[in-house]
N, C-alpha and C positions, 0 to 999 in steps of 0.2 A: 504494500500500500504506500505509493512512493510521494513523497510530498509534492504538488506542483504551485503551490503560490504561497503566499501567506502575505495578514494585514496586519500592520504594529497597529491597533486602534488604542484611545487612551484608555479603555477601561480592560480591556483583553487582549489578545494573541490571537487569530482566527487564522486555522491553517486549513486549505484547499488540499484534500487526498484524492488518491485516485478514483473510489468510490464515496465521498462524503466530505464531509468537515470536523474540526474541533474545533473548542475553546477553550484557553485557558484563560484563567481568571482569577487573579490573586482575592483575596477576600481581608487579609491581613499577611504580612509579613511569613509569618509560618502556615498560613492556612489557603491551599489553591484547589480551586472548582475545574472540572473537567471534564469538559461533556462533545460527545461524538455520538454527530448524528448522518444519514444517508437522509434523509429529505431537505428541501431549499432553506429552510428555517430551523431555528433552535427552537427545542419547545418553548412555549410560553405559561406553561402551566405553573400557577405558585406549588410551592412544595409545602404537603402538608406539616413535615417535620423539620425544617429548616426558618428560622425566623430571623438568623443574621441577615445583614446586610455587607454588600462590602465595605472596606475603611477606606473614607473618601481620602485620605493622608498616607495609606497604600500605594508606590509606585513599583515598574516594575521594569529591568532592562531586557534588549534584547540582543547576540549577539549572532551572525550567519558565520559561520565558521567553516564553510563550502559542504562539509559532509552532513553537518549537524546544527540545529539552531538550540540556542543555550535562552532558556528562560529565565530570567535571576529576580530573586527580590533579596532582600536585607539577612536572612534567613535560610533558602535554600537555590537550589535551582535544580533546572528540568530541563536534560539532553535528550532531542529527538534528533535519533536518527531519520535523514534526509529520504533513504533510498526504501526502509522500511515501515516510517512511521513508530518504529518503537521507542519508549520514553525508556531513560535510566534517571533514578534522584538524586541528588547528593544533596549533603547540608552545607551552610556557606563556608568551613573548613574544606570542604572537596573532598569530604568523606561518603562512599559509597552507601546510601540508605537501601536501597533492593531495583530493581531495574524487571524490564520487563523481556519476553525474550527477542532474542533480536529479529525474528522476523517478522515481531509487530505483536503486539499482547492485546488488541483492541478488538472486539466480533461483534456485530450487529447483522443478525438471521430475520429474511420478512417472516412475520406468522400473519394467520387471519384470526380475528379476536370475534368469536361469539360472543351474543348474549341471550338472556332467556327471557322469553315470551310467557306469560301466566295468561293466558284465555280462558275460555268455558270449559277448554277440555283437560285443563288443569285439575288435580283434585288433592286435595291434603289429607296426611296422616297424623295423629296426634299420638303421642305416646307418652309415657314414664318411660326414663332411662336412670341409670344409676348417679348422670348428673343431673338430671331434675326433667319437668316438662319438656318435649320436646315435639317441633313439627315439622313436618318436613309434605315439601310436596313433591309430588309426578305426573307423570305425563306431561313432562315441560317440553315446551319446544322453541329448538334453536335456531337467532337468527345471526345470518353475517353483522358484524357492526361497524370494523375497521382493520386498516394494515397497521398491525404495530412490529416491536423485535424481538427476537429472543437475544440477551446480550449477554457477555463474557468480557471477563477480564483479567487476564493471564498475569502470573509474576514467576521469579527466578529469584526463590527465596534461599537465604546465605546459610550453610553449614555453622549449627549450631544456635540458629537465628530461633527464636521462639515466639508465638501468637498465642494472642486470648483474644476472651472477646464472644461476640454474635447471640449473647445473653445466655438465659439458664433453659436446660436442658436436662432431662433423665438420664442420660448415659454415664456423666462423670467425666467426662473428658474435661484435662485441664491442658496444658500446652498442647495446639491445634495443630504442631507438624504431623507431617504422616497419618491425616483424619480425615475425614468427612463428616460432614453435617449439612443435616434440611432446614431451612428458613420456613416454616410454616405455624399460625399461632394453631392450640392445641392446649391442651390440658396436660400441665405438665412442659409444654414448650414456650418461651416466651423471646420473642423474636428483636433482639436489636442488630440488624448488620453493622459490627462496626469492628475492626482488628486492630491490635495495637500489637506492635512488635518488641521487642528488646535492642531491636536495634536502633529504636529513639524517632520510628512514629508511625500514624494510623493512616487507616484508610474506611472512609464512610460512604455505603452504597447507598444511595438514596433512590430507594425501589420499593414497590409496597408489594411487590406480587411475590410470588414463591418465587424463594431466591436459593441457589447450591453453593457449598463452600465443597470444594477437594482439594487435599496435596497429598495425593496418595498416582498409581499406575495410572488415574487416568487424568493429572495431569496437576496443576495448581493454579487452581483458579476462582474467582466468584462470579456465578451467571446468574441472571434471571431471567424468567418464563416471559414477563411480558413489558413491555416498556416502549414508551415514544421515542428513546434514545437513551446513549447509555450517559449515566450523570452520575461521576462521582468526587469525594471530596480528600487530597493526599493534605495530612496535616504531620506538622514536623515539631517533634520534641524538644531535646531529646528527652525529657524523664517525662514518664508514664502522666504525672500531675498535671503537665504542660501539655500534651495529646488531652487529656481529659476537658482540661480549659479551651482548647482547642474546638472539643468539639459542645461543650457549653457555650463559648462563642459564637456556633453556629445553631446550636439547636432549642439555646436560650438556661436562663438560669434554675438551678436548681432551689426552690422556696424553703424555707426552713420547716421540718416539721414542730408541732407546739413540742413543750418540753413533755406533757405528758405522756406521750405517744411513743417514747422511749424508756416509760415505765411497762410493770408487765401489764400486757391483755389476756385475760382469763377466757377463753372460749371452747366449746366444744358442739358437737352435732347433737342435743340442741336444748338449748333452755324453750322451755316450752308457754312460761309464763309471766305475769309481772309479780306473783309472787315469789318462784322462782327466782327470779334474777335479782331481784332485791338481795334476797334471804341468803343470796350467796357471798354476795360483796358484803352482807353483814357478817358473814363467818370469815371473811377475811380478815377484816377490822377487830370482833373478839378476839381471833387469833393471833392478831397481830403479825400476819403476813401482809406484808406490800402488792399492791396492789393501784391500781390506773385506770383500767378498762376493762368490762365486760362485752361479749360482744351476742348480738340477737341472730341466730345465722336463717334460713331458709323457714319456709312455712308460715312466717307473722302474720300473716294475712289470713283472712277470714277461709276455711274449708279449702277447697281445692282451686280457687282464685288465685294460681300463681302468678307470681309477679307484683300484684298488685301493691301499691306505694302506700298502704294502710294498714295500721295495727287491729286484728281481729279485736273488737272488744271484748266477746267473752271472756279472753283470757288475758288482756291488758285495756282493763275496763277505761284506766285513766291514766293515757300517758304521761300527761303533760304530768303532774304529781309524784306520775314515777322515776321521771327523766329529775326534776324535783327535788326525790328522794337520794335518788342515785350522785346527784353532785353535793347533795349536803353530806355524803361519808364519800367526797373526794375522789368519784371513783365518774368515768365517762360512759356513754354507751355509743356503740360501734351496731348500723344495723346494715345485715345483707339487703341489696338492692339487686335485679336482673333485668337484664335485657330483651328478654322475653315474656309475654302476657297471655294469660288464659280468655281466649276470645268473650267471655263472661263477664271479665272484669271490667271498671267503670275506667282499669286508667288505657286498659285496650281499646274500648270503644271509642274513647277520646280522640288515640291517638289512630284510627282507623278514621273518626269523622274527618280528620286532617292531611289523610293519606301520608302517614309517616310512618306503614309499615314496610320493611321487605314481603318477598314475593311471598314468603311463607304463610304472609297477615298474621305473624305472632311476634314477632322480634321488631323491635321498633330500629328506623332507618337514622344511625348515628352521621351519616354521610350527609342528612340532612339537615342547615341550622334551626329549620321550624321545629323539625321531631328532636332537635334537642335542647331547646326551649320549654316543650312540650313537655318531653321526659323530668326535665329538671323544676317545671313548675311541683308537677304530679311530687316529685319528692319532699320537695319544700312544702308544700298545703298536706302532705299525708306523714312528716317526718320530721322535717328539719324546724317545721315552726311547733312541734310540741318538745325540742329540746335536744331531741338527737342533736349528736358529736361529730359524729365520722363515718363515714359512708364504705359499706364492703362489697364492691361492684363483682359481685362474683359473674362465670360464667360470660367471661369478654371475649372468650372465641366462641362466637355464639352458635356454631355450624360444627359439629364432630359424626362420625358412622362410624367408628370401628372400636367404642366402650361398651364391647358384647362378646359374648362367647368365651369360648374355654381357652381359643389358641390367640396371642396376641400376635396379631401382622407382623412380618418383618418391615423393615425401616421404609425399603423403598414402598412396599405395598403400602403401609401408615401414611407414606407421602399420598401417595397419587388418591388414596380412598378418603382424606381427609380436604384435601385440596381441591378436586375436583366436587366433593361436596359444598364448599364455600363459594368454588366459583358458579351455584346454579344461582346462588341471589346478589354474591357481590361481580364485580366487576373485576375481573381476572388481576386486572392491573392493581387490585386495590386488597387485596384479602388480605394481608399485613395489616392493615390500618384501621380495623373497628373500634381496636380497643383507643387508640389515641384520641380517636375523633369521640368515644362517648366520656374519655376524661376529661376531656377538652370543656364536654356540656357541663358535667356535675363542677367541676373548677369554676367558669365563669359564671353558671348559674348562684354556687353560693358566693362567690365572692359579690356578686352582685347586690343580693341580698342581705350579706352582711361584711364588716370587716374585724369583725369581734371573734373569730375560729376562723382559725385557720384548717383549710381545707385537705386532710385527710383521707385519701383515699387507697384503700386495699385493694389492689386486681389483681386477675391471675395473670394478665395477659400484658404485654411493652411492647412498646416502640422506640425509636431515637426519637427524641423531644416529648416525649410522654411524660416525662420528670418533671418539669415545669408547669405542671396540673396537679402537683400535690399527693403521685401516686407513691403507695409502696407494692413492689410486686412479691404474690409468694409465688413457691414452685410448683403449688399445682396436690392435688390430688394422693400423694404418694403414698408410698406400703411399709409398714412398722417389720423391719429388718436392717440386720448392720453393715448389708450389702447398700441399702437404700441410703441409708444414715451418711458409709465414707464418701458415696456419689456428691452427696450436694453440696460438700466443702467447694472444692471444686465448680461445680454450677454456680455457686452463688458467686468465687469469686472473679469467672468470667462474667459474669452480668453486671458486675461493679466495676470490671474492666472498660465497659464500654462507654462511661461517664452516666451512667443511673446509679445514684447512691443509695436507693431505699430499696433494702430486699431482704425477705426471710422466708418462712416456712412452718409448716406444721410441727411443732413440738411431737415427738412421738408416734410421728405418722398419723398421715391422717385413717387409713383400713388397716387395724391392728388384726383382725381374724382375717382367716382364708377360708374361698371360695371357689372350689374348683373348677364352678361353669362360670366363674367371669374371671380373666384373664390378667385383673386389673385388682382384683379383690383380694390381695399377696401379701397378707400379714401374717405373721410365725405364730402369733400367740393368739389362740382362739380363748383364752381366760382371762386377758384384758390384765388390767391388775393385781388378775390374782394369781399373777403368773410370774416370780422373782425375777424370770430370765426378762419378761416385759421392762417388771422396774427398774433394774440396772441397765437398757436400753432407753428407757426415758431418762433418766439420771442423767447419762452420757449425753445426750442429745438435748436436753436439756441446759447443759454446763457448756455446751458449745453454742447453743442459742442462745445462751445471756453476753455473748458477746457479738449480735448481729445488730445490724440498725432497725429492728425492731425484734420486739420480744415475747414470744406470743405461743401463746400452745394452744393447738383444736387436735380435732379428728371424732370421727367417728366410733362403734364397738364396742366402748371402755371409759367410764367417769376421767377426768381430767384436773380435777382440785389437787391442790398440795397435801390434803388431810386425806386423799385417796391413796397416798403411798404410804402409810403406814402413819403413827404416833411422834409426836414429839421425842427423841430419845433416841428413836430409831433408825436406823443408820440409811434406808432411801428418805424419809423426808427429812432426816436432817442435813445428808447432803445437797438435796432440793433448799433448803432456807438459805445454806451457805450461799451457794449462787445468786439465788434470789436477791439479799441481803447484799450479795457486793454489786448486782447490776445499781441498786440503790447508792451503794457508796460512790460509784463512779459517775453518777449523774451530772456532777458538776464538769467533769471531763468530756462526758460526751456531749453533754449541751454546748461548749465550747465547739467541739467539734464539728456540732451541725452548723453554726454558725457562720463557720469556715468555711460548709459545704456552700453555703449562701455567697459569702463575701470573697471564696478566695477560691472557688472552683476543686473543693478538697472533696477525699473520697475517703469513707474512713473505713469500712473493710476492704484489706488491701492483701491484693497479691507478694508476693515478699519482692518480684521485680519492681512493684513501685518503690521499696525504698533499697532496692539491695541488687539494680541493674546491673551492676559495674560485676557482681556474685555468678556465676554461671552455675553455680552447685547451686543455686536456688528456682532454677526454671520449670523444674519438675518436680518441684515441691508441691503436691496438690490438698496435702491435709494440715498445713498451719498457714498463717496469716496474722499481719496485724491489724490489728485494733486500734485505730489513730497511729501516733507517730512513737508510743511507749510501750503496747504493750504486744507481745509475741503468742499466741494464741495459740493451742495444740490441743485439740481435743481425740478423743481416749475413744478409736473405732473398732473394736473388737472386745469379747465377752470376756470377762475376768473370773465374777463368781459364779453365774448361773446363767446354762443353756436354757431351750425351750421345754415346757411344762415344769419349770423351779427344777431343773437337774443339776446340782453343783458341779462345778467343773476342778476338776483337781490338779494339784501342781503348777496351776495359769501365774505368769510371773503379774507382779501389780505396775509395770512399767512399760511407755511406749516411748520410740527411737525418737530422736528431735533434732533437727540440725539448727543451727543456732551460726546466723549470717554472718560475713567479715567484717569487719566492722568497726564494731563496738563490743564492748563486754557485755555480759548479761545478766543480769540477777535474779534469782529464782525466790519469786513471789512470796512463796509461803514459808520459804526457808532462811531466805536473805544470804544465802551463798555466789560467790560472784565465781562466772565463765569466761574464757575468752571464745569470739567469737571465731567460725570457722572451723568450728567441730560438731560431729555428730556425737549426741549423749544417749544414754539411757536414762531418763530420769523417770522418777517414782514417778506411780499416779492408782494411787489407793481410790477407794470408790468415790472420798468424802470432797477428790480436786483432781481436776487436770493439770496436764504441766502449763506453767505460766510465769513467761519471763518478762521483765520489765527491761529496757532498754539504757544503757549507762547513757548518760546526759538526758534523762525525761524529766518532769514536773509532773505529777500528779493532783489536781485537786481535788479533793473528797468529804464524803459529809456520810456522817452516822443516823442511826437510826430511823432514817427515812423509811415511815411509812405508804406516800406518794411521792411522784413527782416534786410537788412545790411545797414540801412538809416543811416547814421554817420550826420545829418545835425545839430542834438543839441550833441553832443557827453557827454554829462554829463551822467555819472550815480548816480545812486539813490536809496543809499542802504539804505533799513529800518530795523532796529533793534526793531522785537516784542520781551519787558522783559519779563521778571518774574523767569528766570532760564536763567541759561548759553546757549548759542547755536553756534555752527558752520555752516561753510559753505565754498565749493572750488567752486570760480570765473573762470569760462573755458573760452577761447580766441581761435580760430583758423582762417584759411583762409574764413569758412563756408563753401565751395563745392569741396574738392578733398580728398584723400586719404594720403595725407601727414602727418595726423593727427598719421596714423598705425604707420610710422617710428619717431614719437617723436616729430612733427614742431607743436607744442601748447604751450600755456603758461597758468598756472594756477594762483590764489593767493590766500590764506585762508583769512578767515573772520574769526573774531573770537571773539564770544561779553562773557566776564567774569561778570556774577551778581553781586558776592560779590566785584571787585573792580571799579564794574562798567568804563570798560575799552575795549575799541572797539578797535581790532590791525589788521592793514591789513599788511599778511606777505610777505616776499622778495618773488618776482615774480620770477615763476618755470619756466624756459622754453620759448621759442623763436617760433616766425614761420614769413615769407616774408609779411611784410606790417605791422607788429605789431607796434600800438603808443606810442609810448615811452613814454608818460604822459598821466594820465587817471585826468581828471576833476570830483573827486566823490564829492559827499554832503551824509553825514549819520544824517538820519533821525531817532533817537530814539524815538519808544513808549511804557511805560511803566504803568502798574497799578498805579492809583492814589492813595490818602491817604485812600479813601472809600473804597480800592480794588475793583470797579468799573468803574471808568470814567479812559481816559489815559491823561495823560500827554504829551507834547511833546515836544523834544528837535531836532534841527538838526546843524551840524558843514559840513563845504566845506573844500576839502582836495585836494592839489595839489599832486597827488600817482605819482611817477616814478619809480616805480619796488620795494624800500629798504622798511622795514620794520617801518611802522608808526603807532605810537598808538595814540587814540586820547581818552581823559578823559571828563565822563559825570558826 
């Protein structure tokens, strides 16, 4: 595909191929748009997940070099060869980021795009499936609609070079060499095309249609099924945070969630009542377990009126009183909403007088902004104006066939049985894209309505620029096994890879029993909790969810309360309080953190290449991670005391392997022993903690006894200073749940601990917001390497802080 012309224009590069055109197009400095099409014009269509703009103070050179034209900006630049069309990238050092292959890495195939026709002789089936209501119609018929492409985008990726990324998945796959994966949403699949490499930057497909990733025999490359041309985004790092900002840039900021929404959510398959739901958060607060959210999952609505945006009254006579009750013991409610309506119900009908269903006339049309107007009123008058919190959009890939039978599809059959279902109501080019567009509605719709909560939303299902709507994604559906359990370290931390920061998962799986005629129904322990080998699998999974960005246990089978694993005293709930208890201690930590997420483009579950690139023993690390910028994370994937049906297991060592990055030294949490880094350990891990190392040069802020969220009852904070090198740290302050935060009402204050003068300085407090306490009651806890450079030492001073500038000397 040999070059024949090209235009310097001021805002792009437009280069004449033998079969088509490109453009490039710088967006900023490290971030360039790229799109190659074979028709007279570049689309024109706006992207639904892209909301940057370019930076008008972006320029960009060009230079003809006879063989090759060099695209340069401040940051990288872009050799195309002349004779082939193929790009190579370098960063503005002339250092090789990956290239394409040289006979050109670019494919754009005609296809002919159908659509489906609903007439008289259309007819619908309604059914119950194992994920709720479901309709589907037939006898549809297909009409031509347009020429669109099938595209491809080849690379010639470097020995040793490593990918994440393209969101969470069932499989487990954590570095993407030598993989394959299908881009289709799904239960259980959650779709962000986006790759980030280790060799210092990404690349963002912006395509909505079912998209393939492969670097396996048939090739390496990302295609999609259908597209007006191929449009994609090369952003350059080099560290992972800087790709991530990269693609926040373009696909817009991530919002802060409120503080208590990182406290724990208590849920399971299902509170049935308002007595219920009350009476459970009041056994919380007796017990003195922490607590934040409960949540209302499926069926709230009256009888078999699925969908509908209404609390049955028989069995939540008064919401508003109970929503009411529920924040006077400091606790929020979370209710399931879907996207689908039983043609019975009042918010179906509604939304059928408006024509803003799909073809099925059950699932309302998110593609629309009336039907999602529509939808978001129906929420607001049946939900949000009696008190509800936060909204659980379950059910966002709202078209699935194959959650039946005894034998689960292989991958490719999953693809084509799932996808070709979606494309009979959506639009081929678009079947990525429901869930963004119905976060889209629930986002704008409450914020419109109010600026007082911040909007919260749970979905199964992502996109790129989904984040920006206030979602957290979970992973879907999954089966209480420790197979299940080591997979979604790994998932999750590709999906934080792609610049989406909110993600977690069902505590404990969500189908604890097994079901041999559905396929999907793969849980070990058909006695739920009264199954030891169950509880030391919730334990585990449990101790690794209290370090995710959100905290949350459901499922199905089996009660899910803290006082369901056993007694005070007793060794599963009281290693449940342990963790419990310390996600409370760290609250002041992660709220920083989110804040970050907001103001500085931060990701706080993190693959260990975001802080430990330069590490190549870390690339296939797929079962630890940190936790912000301090803490080293390693949860405990295999059974120690007890198999399935309570079998003790005998002989089982109480320790798992941990590799611990170059670095920095490490310090073992519960021991306070220091490591150097770049060794693999064996370190303990008894039932009652997983391993957990704290990073030499961190700050830690911390606060006791927190009942919620925003407990003020010990108001001391409790900063620890881990030595061994300098560290900083900014202390965030806000109201916790409004949006006041956007226009400036926060207050920050640096930390900031100097080695060599061994000198701890908390700096004049930044910024203001309504209720801020003028005096903060801190204590700093220094620990430091001992004379052995092993055991710590420990020092702590109490500090009266009122805003000014105090330094206190160790």
């Amino acid at each position: 595909m040999p070059i024949l012309d090209y235009k310097q224009l001021p805002e792009a590069l437009v280069i004449e191929m033998g079969d088509g055109r490109m453009r490039i197009m710088p967006y900023n400095d490290k971030v360039i748009r790229i799109q190659y099409t074979k028709e007279a014009d570049f689309s024109t269509k706006a992207s639904m997940a892209v909301v940057g703009e370019p930076d008008a103070e972006t320029s960009y050179n060009l230079e003809d070099r006879g063989d090759e034209l060099v695209f340069l900006t401040a940051q990288l630049n872009i050799r195309i060869n002349k004779q082939s069309g193929s790009f190579s990238y370098y960063d503005a050092g002339g250092c090789l980021l990956t290239s394409e292959p040289a006979r050109g890495g670019k494919t754009l195939e005609s296809v002919d795009v159908f659509k489906s026709v609903f007439d008289e002789s259309s007819n619908l089936d309604t059914g119950q499936g194992a994920d709720g209501l479901r309709v589907r119609a037939e006898n549809i018929r297909k009409t031509f609609d347009r020429k669109a492409y099938r595209t491809k985008l080849e690379f010639e990726w470097a020995d040793g070079e490593a990918l994440y990324g393209l969101g969470s998945h069932e499989e487990g796959m954590f570095n993407l060499r030598g993989q394959h994966q299908y881009l289709y949403q799904q239960n259980m699949k959650a779709v962000v095309p986006i790759l980030v490499s280790t060799r210092g930057y990404g690349i963002f497909l912006d395509s909505y249609s079912l998209i393939m990733f492969h670097d396996d025999a048939f090739g390496s490359y990302l295609s999609s099924e259908v597209d007006d041309e191929l449009d994609y985004y090369f952003i350059c790092g080099p560290e992972m945070d800087e790709i991530v900002s990269g693609v926040r840039f373009l696909t817009g900021k991530a919002p802060m969630l409120p503080k208590w929404a990182l406290g724990y959510v208590q849920s399971k398959e299902r509170y049935t009542s308002q007595e219920e739901l009350v009476a459970t958060v009041r056994e919380y607060r007796e017990r003195r377990l922490p607590l934040d959210c409960i949540v209302l999952d499926w069926k709230s609505w009256t009888g078999e009126l699925w969908g509908q945006k209404t609390l049955d009254p028989d069995r939540f006579p008064e919401p508003v009183a109970m929503t009411e009750q529920l924040h006077a013991m400091n606790s929020r409610l979370m209710v399931s909403i879907w996207p689908i309506m039983n043609p019975e119900s009042d918010n179906h009908k509604e939304m059928l007088q408006h024509d803003g269903l799909l073809g099925n006339r059950a699932t309302y049309d998110a593609f629309q902004e009336k039907a999602r107007r529509i939808y978001w009123k129906q929420a607001n008058e049946g939900l949000f104006s009696n008190g509800v919190d936060a909204w659980w959009c379950d059910c966002t890939e709202p078209f699935e066939a194959d959650w039946k039978g005894a034998v689960k599809p292989g991958p490719e059959e999953r693809m084509i049985i799932n996808s070709d279902e979606a494309k009979l109501y959506l639009d081929p080019e678009l079947i990525n894209a429901y869930s963004l567009l119905h976060s889209q509605g629930i986002y704008e719709g409450q914020r419109a309505e109010s600026e007082d909560k911040r909007v919260v939303n749970l979905t199964r299902s992502a996109y790129a620029g989904q984040h920006r709507y206030g979602t957290v994604t979970w992973s879907g559906d999954i089966s209480a096994n420790w197979d299940t359990m080591r997979k979604q370290i790994p998932d999750g931390l590709n999906f934080c890879a792609t610049g989406s920061p909110y993600w977690t998962l069902d505590i404990g799986g969500f189908f604890v029993q097994n079901k041999p005629d559905l396929w999907f129904w793969s849980g070990d322990y058909d006695d739920g909790v009264n199954d030891l080998g169950y509880r030391e699998l919730y334990v585990r999974w449990f101790q690794y969810a209290a370090f995710l960005p959100m905290f949350r246990s459901h499922g199905t089978d089996t009660p899910r309360e803290i006082w369901q694993f056993g007694n005070p005293g007793e060794p599963f709930h009281d290693a449940l309080l342990t963790f419990l208890e310390l996600r409370y201690k760290l609250m002041p930590y992660m709220y920083s953190l989110v804040s970050r997420i907001y103001r500085d483009d931060y990701t706080i579950m993190r693959a260990l290449p975001f802080d430990f690139r330069m590490d190549a023993a870390t690339y296939d690390v797929d079962d630890q991670f940190m936790f912000g910028p301090a803490l080293l994370v390693n949860p405990v994937t295999r059974p120690m005391y007890y198999d399935v049906n309570s079998k003790p297991i005998e002989g089982s060592l109480k320790t798992r392997s941990v590799y611990l990055p170059l670095g920095s030294k490490w310090i073992d949490f519960w021991e306070n022993r220091v490591y150097e880094g770049g060794q693999t350990l064996e370190a303990e891990a008894p039932l009652e903690r997983i391993p957990l190392f704290v990073r030499s040069g961190s700050i830690l802020p911390m606060k006791n006894g927190m009942q919620f969220a925003d407990d003020r009852s010990d108001g001391r904070l409790y900063v620890r200073i881990y030595g061994g090198q300098s560290a900083s740290f900014d202390y965030y302050e806000d109201e916790g749940d409004n949006y006041r935060y956007e226009s400036g009402e926060y207050a920050t204050i640096s930390m900031d601990w100097n080695e060599e003068t061994r000198m701890f300085t908390l700096g004049d407090r930044k910024g203001s917001y309504p209720g801020m306490p003028i005096q903060l009651d801190i204590t700093i806890l220094l620990h430091e390497p001992g004379a052995d450079g092993h055991s710590i030492t420990l020092a702590d001073k109490p500090v009266n802080y009122v805003g000014k500038k105090h330094e206190i000397a160790f």
